[in-house]
N, C-alpha and C positions, 0 to 999 in steps of 0.2 A: 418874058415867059413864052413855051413853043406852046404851039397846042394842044400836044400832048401832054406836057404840065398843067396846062391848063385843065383838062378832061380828068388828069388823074385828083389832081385839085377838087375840081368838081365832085367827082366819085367820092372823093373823103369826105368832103365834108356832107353827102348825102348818108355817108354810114353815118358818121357821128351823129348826124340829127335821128339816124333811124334806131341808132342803140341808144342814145338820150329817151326817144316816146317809146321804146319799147322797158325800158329803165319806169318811164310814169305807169306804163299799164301796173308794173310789177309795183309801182307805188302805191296804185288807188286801191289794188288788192288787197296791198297789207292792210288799208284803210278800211275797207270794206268790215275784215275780218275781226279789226280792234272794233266795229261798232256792232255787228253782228258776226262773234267767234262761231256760230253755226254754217255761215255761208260756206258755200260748195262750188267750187271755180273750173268751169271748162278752159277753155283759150283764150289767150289775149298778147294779141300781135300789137306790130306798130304797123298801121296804113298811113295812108299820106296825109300830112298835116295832124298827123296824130297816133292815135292809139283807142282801142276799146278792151272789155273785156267782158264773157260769158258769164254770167252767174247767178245760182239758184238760192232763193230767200226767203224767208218767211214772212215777207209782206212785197207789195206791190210798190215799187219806188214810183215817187214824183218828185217834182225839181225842187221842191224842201230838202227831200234825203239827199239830193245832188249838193244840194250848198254845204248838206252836216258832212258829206263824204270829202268834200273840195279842203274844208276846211282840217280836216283831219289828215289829209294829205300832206296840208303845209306845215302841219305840227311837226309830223314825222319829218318833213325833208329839214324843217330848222333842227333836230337831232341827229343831223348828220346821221344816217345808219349805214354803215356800210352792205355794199352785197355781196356777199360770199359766197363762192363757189364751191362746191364739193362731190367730188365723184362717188356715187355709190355701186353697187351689184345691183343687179334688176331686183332680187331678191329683195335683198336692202331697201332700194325705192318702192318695189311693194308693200313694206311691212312698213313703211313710213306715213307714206299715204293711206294705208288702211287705218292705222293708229289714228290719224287726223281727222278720218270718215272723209275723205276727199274720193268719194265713189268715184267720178271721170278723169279723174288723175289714173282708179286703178284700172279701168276701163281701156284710158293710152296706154298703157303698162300692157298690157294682156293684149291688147294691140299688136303692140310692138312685136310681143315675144314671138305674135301668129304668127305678122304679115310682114312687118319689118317699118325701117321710118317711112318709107317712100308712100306707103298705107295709110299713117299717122296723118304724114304731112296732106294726103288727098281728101281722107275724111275730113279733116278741121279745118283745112284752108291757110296753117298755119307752120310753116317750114320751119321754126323756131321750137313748136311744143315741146319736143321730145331732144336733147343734145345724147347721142350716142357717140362712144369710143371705142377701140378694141375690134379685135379680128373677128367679134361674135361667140357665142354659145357662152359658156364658164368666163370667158375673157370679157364680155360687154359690159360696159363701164354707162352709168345714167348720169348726167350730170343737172345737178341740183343747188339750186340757191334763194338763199337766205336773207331776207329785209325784216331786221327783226323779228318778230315773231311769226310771219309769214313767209313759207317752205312754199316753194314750186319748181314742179320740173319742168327746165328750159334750155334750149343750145345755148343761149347768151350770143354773145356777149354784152356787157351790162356797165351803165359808167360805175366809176367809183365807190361814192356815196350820194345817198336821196336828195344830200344838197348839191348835189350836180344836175341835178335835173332843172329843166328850164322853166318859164313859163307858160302855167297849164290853167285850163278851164273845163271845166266836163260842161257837154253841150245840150246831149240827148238822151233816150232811153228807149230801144226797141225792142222786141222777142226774137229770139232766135232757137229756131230746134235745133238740140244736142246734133251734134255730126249731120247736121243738114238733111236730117231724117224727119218727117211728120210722125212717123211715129214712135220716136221718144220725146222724152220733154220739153217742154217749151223754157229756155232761162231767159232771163232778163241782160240784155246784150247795151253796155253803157259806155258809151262813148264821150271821148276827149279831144281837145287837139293840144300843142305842145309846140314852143317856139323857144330858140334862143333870148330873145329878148320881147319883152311889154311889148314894144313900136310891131311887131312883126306880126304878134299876136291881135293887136288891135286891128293891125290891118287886112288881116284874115278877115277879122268879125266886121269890118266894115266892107267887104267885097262882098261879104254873105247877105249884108244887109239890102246892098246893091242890089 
C-alpha cells in the first residue's frame, strides 16, 4: 500500500470512528429523553475519543443517573433503531422544535435564519448542529434525524442503526453556558467516549488511570 493509501486509509477510518461517537451523542440523547421526556438539548458533537452532549434538566445528575442513562442507551442500541434522515424547510424545523419545547434548537433555527451556519457553527463550537442545503432563502432545506422518538437537528452523517454504534461508557458531568455565554444558562454538559471494540475502550480507561 502507497502512502497515500495509507493516509486515505487512515482518514476513513477516522470518519467512521467520528460518525460512529457522533451516532452515540445522538444515542444518549434519545436516552436522556425516554428517562426525562422534558429534557432540552443544546449541542452534542463527537471530540476525540468520544462524544458529549449539552442538556437542560430538572434535577442535578450524578454518576447514579450516568449508570440509569448508560443503561438505557444499551436498550435502545439492542433495538436496533434506525436513523433517519429527513429534509425539512426552516419553517418546518421551526414548528418542530417548537412543538417539542426544544427552546435552543429554536434558538439555532433563528440563528441560522440571521447570520447563517458559519454563525451556528462559531457560537456552539459544533460544525455538525445545523445540516443546511439549497441555494438559501425559500430554497433552504434543515436536515433532521430521527432515533426513535428523539428528533434533532444535525448535518450528520450518522451510521445506520443504534446497533452500530460501538462501545460506550459515559465518563463525566460538567456545566457548560448555553453558546459560551455567562450569561445564559448554565446546562449540564455529559460526556462519553466510544471505541470500536471492549480491548480499545479498556485501554483508554487504563491510560486515564495511568
Amino acid at each position: 500500500m502507497s502512502t497515500t493509501q495509507q493516509l486515505l486509509s487512515a482518514d476513513e477510518s477516522k470518519a467512521e470512528l467520528d460518525r460512529m461517537r457522533h451516532s452515540a451523542s445522538h444515542l444518549m440523547a434519545a436516552a436522556i429523553q425516554s428517562i426525562w421526556p422534558e429534557a432540552k438539548f443544546g449541542v452534542g458533537p463527537a471530540i476525540e475519543h468520544g462524544f458529549y452532549y449539552d442538556v437542560e434538566l430538572p434535577i442535578s445528575l450524578t454518576p447514579k443517573e450516568l449508570e440509569r442513562i448508560e443503561q438505557k442507551m444499551r436498550e435502545l442500541k439492542n433495538k436496533k433503531l434506525p436513523f433517519e434522515r429527513v429534509e425539512l424547510s426552516v419553517a418546518e424545523a421551526l414548528d418542530e422544535m417548537e412543538r417539542r419545547g426544544q427552546v435552543y434548537k429554536v434558538e439555532l433555527l433563528n440563528l441560522l435564519k440571521e447570520k447563517g451556519s458559519t454563525a451556528v457553527a462559531k457560537e456552539t463550537g459544533d460544525d455538525d448542529a445545523i445540516g443546511v442545503s439549497g441555494s438559501g432563502g425559500g430554497d433552504m432545506k434543515i436536515s433532521v434525524y430521527r432515533t426513535g422518538e428523539f428528533v434533532d437537528l444535525c448535518r450528520g452523517p450518522h451510521v445506520g442503526t443504534t446497533a452500530e454504534v460501538g462501545v460506550f461508557k459515559l465518563t463525566k458531568i460538567a456545566g457548560a453556558y448555553w453558546r459560551g455565554n455567562e450569561k445564559n444558562p448554565q446546562l449540564q454538559r455529559i460526556y462519553g467516549i466510544a471505541f470500536n471494540t471492549k480491548e480499545e475502550l479498556e485501554k483508554h480507561l487504563w491510560r486515564l488511570e495511568e
